[in-house]
C-alpha positions as CSV (number, residue, x, y, z in Angstrom):
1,X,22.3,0.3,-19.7
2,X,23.8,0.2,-16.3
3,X,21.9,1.2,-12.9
4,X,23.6,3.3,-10.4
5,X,22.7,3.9,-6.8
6,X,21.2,7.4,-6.2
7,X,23.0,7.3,-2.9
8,X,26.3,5.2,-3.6
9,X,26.3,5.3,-7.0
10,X,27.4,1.5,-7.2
11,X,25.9,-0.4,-10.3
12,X,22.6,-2.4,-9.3
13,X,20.4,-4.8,-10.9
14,X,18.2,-4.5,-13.9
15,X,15.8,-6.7,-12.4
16,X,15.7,-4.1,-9.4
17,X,15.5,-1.7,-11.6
18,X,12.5,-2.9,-13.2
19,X,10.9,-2.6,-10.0
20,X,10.9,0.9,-9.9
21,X,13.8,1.2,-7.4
22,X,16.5,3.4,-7.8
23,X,18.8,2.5,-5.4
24,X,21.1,-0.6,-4.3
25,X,19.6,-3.1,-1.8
26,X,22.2,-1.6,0.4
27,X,21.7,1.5,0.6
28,X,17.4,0.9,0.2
29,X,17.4,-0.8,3.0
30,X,19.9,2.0,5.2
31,X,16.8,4.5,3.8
32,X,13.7,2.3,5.0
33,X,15.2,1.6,8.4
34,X,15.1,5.7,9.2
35,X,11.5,6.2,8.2
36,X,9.1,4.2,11.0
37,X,5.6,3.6,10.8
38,X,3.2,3.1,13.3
39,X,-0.4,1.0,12.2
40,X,-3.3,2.1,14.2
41,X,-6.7,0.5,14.0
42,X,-9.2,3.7,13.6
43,X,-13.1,3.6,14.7
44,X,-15.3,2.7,11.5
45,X,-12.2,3.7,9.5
46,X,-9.6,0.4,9.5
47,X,-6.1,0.2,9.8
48,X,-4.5,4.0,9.1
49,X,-0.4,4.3,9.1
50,X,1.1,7.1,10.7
51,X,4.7,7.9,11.3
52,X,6.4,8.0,14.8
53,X,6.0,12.1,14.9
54,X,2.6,11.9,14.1
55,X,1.4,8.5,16.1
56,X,1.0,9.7,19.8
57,X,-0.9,13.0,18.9
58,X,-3.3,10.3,17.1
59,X,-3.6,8.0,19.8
60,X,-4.1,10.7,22.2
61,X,-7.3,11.5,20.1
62,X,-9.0,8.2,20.1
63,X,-8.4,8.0,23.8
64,X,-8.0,11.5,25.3
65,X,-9.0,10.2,28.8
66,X,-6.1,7.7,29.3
67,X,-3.8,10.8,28.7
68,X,-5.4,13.5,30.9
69,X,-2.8,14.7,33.0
């Protein structure tokens, strides 16, 4: 059975395959380098990850009076 890239459709790796991915290392790591994450440490709740859109608006909440304008 031969794996082909959902993006390129170039053969890839059983072993990758295996791993639940379904796309080359190539083109997987083209994918993960558009989607950002930003870790912030929340008050009695740990670490939370939120992406770039959504990271200010939360920061703004746990300190809304370093962003009064």
């Amino acid at each position: 059975m031969t794996n082909l890239c959902i993006y390129c459709d170039a053969p890839f790796p059983t072993a990758r395959a295996d791993l639940g991915y379904q796309s080359c290392l190539q083109c997987g790591e083209a994918v993960a380098r558009q989607h950002k994450h930003t870790v912030i440490p929340l008050h009695k709740q740990g670490y939370m990850a939120f992406t770039n859109s959504d990271a200010l608006d939360v920061v703004k909440q746990i300190n809304p009076k370093r962003y009064e304008r």
